[in-house]
VOKE-690213 format. One record per residue: x, z, y of N, C-alpha, C in turn; residue in three letters; residue number from 1. Coordinates in steps of 0.2 Angstrom, whole numbers, padded with zeros to 4 digits. Example, Ala and Ser with C-alpha at 12.3 -4.5 7.8 and 13.67 -1.06 7.14 Angstrom:
! VOKE-690213
(rec (0066, 0039, -0028), (0062, 0039, -0022), (0066, 0039, -0016), 'ALA', 1) (rec (0064, 0035, -0011), (0068, 0036, -0005), (0064, 0039, 0000), 'SER', 2) 
***
This chain:
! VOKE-690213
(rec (0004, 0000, -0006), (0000, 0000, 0000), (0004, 0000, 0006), 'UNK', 1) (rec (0003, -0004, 0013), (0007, -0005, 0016), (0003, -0001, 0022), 'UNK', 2) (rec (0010, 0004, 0025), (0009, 0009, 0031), (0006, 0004, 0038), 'UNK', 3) (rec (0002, 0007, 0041), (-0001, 0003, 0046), (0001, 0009, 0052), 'UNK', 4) (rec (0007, 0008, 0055), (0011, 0010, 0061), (0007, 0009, 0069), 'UNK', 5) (rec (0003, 0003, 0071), (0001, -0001, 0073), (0005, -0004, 0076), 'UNK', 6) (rec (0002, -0008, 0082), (0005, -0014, 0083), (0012, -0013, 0086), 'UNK', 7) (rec (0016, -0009, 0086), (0023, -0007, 0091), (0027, -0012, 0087), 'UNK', 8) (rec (0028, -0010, 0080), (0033, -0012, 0076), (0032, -0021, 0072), 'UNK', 9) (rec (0027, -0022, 0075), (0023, -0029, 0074), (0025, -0033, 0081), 'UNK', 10) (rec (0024, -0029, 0085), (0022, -0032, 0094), (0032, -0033, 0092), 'UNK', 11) (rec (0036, -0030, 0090), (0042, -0030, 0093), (0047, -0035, 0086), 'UNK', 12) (rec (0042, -0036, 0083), (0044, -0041, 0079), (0047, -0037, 0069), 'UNK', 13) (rec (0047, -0031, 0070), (0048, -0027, 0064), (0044, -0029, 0060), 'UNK', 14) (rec (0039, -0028, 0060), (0035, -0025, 0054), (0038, -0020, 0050), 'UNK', 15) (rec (0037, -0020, 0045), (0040, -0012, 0039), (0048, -0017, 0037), 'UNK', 16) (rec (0051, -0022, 0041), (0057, -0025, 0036), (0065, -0027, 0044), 'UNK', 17) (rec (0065, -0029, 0049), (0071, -0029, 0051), (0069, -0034, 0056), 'UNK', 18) (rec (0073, -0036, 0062), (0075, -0040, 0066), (0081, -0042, 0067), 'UNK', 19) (rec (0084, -0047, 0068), (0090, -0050, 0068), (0093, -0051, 0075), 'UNK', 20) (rec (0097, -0048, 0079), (0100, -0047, 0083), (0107, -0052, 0085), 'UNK', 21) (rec (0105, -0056, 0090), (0114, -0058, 0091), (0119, -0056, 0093), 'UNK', 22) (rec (0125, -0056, 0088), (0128, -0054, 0093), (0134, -0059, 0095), 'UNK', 23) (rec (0137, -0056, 0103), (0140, -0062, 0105), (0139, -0062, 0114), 'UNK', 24) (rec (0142, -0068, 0118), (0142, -0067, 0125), (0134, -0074, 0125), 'UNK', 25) (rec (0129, -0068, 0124), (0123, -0071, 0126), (0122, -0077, 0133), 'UNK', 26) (rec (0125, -0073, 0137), (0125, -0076, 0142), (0127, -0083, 0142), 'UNK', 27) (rec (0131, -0083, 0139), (0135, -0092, 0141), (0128, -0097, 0134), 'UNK', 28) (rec (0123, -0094, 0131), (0119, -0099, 0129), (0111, -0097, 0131), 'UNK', 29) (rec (0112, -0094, 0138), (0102, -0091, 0139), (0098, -0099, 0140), 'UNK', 30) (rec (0101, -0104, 0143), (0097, -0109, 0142), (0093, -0110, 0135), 'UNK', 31) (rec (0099, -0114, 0130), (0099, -0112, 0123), (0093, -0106, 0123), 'UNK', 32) (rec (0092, -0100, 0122), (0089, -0095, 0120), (0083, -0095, 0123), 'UNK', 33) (rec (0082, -0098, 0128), (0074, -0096, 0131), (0070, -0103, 0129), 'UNK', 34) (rec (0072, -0108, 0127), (0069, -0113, 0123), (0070, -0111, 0115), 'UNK', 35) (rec (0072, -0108, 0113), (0073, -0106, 0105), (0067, -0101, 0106), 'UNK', 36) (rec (0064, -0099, 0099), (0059, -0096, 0097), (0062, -0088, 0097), 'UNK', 37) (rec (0067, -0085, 0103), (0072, -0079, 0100), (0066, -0077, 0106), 'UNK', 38) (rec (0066, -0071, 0106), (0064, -0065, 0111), (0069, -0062, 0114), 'UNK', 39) (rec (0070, -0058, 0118), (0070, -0055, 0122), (0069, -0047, 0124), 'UNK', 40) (rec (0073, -0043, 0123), (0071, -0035, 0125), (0077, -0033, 0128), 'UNK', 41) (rec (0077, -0027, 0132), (0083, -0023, 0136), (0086, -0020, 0133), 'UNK', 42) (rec (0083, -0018, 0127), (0089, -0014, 0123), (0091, -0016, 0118), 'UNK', 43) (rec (0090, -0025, 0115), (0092, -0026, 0109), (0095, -0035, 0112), 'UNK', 44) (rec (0093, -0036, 0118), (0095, -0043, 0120), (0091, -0049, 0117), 'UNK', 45) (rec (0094, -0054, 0118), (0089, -0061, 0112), (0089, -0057, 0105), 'UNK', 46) (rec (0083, -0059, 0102), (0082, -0057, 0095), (0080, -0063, 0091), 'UNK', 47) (rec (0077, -0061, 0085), (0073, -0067, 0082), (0069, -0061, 0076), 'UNK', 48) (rec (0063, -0063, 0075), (0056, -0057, 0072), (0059, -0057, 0065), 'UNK', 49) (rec (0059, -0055, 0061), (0060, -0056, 0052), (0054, -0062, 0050), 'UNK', 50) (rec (0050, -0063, 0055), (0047, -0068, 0050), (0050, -0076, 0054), 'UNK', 51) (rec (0053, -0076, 0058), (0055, -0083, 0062), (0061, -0085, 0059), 'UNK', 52) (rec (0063, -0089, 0055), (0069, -0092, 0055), (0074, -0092, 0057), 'UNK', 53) (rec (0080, -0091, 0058), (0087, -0095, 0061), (0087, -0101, 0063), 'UNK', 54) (rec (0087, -0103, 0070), (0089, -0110, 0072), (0093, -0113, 0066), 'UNK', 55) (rec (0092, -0120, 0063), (0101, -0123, 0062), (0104, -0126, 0066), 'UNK', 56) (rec (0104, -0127, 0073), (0108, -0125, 0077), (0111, -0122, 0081), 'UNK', 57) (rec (0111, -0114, 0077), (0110, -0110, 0083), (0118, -0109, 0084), 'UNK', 58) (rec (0119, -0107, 0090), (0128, -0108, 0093), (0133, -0106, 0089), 'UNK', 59) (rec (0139, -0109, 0089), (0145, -0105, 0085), (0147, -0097, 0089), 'UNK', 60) (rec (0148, -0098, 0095), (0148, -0091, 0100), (0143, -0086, 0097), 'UNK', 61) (rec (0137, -0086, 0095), (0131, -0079, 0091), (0130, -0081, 0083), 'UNK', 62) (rec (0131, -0074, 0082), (0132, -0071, 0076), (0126, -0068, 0072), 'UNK', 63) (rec (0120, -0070, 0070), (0119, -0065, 0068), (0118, -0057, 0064), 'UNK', 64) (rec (0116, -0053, 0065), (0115, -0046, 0062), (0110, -0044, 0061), 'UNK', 65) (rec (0107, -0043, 0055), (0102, -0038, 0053), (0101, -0033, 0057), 'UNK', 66) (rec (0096, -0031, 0060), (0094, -0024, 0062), (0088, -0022, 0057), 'UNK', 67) (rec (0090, -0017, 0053), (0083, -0014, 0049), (0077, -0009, 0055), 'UNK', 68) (rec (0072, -0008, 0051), (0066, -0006, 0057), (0069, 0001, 0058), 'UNK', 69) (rec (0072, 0005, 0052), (0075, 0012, 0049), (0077, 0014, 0056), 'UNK', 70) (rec (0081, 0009, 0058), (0087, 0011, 0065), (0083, 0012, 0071), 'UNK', 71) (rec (0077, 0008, 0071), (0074, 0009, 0079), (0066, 0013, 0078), 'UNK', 72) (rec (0065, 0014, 0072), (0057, 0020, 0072), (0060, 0025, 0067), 'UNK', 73) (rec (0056, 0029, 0068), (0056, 0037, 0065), (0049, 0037, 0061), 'UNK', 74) (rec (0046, 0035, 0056), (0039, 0034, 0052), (0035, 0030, 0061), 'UNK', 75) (rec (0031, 0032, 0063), (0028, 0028, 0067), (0029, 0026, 0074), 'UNK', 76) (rec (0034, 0031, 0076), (0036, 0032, 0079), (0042, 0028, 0085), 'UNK', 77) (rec (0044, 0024, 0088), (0050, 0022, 0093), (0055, 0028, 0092), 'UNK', 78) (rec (0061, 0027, 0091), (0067, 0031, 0091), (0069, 0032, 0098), 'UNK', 79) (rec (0070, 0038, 0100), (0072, 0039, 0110), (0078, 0033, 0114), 'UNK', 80) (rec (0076, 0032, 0118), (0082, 0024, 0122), (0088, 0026, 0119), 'UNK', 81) (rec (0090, 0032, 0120), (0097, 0034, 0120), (0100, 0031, 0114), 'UNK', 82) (rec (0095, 0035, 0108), (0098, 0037, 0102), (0097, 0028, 0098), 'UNK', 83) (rec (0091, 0023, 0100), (0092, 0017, 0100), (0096, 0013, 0104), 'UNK', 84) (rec (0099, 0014, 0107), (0105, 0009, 0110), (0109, 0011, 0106), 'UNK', 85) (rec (0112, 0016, 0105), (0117, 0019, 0100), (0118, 0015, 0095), 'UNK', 86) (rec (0110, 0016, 0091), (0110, 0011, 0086), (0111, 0003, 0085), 'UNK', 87) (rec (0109, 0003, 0090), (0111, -0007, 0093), (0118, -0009, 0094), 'UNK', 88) (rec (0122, -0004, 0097), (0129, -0005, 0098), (0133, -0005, 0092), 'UNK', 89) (rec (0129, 0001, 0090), (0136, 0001, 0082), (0136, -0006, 0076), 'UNK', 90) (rec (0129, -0008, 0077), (0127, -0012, 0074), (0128, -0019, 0077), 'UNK', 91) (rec (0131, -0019, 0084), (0135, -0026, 0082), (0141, -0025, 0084), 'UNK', 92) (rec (0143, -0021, 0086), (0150, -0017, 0089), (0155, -0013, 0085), 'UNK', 93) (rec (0151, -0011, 0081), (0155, -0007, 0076), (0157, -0001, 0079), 'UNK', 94) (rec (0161, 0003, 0075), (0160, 0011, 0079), (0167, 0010, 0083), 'UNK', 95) (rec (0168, 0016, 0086), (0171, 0017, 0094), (0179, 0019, 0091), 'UNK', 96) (rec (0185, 0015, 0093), (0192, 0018, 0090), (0194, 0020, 0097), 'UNK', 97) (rec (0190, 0021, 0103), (0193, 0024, 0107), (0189, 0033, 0110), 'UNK', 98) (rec (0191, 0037, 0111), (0191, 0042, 0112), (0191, 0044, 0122), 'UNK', 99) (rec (0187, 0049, 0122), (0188, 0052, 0130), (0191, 0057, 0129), 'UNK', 100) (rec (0195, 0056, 0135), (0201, 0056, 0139), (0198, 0064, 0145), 'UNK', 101) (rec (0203, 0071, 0144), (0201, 0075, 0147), (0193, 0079, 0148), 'UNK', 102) (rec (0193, 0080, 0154), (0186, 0084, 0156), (0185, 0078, 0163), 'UNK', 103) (rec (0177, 0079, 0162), (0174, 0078, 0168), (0176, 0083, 0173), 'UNK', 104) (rec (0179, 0078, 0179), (0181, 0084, 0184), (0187, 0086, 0184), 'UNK', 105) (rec (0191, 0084, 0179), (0199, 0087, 0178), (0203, 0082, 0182), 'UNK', 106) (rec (0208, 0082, 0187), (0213, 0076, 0188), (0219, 0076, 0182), 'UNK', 107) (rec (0220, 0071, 0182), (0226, 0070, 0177), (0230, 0063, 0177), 'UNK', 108) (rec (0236, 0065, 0175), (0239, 0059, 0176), (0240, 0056, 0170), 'UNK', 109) (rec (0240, 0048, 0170), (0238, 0043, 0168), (0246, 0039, 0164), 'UNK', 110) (rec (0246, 0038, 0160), (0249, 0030, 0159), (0246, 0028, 0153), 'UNK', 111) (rec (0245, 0018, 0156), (0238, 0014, 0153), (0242, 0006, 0156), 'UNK', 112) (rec (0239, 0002, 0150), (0239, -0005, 0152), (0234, -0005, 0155), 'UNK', 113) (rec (0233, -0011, 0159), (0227, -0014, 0161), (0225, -0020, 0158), 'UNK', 114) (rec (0221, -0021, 0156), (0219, -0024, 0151), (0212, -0029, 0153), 'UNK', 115) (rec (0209, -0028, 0159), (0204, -0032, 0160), (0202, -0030, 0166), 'UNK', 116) (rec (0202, -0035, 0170), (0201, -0037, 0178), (0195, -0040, 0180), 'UNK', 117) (rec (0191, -0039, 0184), (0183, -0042, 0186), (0183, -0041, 0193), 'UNK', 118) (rec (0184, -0046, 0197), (0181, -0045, 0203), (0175, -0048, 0206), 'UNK', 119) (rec (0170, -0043, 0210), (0164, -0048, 0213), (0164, -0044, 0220), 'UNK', 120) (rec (0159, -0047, 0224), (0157, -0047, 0231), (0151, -0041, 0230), 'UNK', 121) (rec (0154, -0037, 0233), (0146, -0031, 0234), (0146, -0032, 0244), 'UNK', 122) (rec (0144, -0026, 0242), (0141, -0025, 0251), (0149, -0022, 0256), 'UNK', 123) (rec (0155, -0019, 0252), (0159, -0015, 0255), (0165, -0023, 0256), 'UNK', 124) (rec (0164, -0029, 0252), (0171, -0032, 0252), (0172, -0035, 0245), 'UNK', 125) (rec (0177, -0036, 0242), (0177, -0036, 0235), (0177, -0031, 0230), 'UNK', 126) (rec (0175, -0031, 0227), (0174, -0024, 0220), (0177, -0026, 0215), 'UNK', 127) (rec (0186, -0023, 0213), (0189, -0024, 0207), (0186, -0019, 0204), 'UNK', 128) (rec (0184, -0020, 0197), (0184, -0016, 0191), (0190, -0019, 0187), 'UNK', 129) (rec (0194, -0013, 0185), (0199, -0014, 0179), (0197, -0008, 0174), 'UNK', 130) (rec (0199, -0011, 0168), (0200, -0008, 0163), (0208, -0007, 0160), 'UNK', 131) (rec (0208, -0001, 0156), (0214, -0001, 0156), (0214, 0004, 0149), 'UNK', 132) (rec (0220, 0003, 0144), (0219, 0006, 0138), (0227, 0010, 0137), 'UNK', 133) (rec (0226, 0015, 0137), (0233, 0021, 0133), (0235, 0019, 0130), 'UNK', 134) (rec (0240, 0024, 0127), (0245, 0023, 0120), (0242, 0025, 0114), 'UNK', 135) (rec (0236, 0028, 0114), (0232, 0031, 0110), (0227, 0025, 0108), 'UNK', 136) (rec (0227, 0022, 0113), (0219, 0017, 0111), (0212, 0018, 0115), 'UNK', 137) (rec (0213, 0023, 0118), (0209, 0026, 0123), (0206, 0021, 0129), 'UNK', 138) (rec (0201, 0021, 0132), (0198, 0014, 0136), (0196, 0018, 0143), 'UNK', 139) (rec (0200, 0017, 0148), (0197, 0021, 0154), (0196, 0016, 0158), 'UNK', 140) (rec (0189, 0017, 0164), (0189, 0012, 0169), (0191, 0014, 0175), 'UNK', 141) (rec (0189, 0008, 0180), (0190, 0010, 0187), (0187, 0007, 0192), 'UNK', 142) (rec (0183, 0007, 0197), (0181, 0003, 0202), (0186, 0005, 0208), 'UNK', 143) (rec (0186, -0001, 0213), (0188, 0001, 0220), (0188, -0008, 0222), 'UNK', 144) (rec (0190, -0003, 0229), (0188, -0009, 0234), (0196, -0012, 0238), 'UNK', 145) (rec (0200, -0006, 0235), (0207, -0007, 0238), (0211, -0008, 0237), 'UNK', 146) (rec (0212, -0010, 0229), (0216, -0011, 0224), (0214, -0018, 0220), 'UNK', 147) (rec (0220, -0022, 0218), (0219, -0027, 0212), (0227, -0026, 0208), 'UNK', 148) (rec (0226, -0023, 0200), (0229, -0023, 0199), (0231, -0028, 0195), 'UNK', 149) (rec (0238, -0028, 0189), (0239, -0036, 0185), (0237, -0033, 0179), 'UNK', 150) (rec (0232, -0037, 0176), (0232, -0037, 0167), (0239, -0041, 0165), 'UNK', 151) (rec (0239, -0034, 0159), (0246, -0037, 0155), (0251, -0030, 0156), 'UNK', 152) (rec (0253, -0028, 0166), (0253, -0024, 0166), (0253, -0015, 0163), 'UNK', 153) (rec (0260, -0011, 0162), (0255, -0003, 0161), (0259, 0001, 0169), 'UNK', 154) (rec (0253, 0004, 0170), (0255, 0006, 0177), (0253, 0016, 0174), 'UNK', 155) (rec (0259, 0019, 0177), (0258, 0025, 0178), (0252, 0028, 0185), 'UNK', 156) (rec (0248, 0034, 0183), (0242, 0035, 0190), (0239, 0040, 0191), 'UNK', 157) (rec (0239, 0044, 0196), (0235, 0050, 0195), (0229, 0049, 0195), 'UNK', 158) (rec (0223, 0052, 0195), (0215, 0049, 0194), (0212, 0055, 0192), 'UNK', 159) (rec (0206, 0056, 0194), (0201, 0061, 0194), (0195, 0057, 0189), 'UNK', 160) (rec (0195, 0061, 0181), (0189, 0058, 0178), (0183, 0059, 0182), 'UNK', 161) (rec (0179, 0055, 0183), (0171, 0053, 0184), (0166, 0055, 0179), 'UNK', 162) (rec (0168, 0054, 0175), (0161, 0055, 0168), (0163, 0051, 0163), 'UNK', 163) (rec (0160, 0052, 0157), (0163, 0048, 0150), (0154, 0044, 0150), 'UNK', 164) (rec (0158, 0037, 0147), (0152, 0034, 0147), (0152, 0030, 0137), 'UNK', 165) (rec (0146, 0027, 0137), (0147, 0023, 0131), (0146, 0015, 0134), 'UNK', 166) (rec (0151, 0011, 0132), (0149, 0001, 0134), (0151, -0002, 0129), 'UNK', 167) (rec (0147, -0005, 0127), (0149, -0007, 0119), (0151, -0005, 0114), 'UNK', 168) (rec (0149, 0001, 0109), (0148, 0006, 0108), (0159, 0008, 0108), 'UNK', 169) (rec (0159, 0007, 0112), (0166, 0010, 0117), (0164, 0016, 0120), 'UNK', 170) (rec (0169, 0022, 0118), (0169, 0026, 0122), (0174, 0027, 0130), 'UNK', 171) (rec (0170, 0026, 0134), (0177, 0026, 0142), (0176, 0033, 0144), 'UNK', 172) (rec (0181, 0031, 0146), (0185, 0037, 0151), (0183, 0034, 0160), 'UNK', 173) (rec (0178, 0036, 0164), (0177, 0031, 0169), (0179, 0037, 0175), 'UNK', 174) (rec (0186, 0033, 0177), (0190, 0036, 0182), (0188, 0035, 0191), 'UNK', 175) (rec (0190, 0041, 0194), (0188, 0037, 0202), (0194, 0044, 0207), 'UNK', 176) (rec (0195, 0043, 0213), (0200, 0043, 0217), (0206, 0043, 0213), 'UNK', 177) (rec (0208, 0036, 0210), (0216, 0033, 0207), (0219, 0031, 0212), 'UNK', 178) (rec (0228, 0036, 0211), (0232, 0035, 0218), (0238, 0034, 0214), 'UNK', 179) (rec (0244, 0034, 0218), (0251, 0035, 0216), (0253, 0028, 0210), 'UNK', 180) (rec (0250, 0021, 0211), (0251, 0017, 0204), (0258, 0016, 0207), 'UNK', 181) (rec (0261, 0017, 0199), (0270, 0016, 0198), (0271, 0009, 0192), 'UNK', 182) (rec (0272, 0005, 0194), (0273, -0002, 0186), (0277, 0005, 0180), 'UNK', 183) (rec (0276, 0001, 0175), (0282, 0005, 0170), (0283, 0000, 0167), 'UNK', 184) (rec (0288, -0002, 0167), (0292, -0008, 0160), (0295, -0007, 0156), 'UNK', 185) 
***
């Protein structure tokens, strides 16, 4: 006899069996995606229902992944955002090899490559976001408006952690008044 949930786990493509998740930089095929029969949600990105197919042509860049319904209900229930993003991360992401770094609130000093550079246009000027990773494997971030530093580079820094966050089931270290950068070669 099949449990009748209502329509949450239907409306979102489950039923009592899984959805299939892309994974991958969605972004570079949303054209692609919004003419394909895939859906749409905020916490799970393009999808496709367990009962819709796989395109055959669907991109080399997306991958897809099983998501059981297990991962996102509790018997009839939605699982809390928090604790379902969680599951959506590890689930295309795999678990986290990097670790946080100190105490919210502690300054400490730093040595870290930089590993990845973003700048865009806010309202104050340009906004560098770097990333940067220790000798441990550890992922700390940083914004500013003052600084462009080089990937490839490791730079010694003193910095005041800001908060630990989760991005891609990544654990960061997300740092903010970073001063004193020394090269180290």
């Amino acid at each position: 006899m099949k449990k009748d949930y209502g329509g949450m786990r239907h409306g979102m493509g489950f039923d009592d069996k899984y959805i299939t998740l892309l994974k991958g930089d969605q972004s570079l095929y949303e054209d692609y995606l919004r003419e394909s029969p895939a859906r749409y949600n905020t916490i799970f990105g393009w999808y496709f229902p367990h009962w819709q197919p796989l395109p055959q042509d669907l991109p080399a860049g997306l991958e897809p992944v099983v998501f059981p319904v297990e991962k996102a209900f509790n018997g009839p229930d939605r699982l809390p955002e928090k604790e379902l993003q969680y599951n959506v991360q590890i689930a295309l992401y795999g678990g986290s090899t990097s670790e946080y770094v100190g105490s919210v609130g502690e300054r400490i000093d730093i040595t870290a490559k930089c590993v990845y550079v973003r700048t865009s246009e806010g309202y104050y000027g340009a906004q560098n976001f770097h990333l940067f990773e220790d000798q441990d494997g550890n992922i700390l971030s940083w914004s500013t408006t003052s600084r462009l530093l080089e990937v490839g580079k490791t730079y010694k820094f003193r910095a005041t952690i800001k908060t630990h966050e989760y991005y891609k089931n990544q654990k960061q270290t997300v740092l903010t008044r970073a001063m004193s950068f020394k090269e180290v070669t």
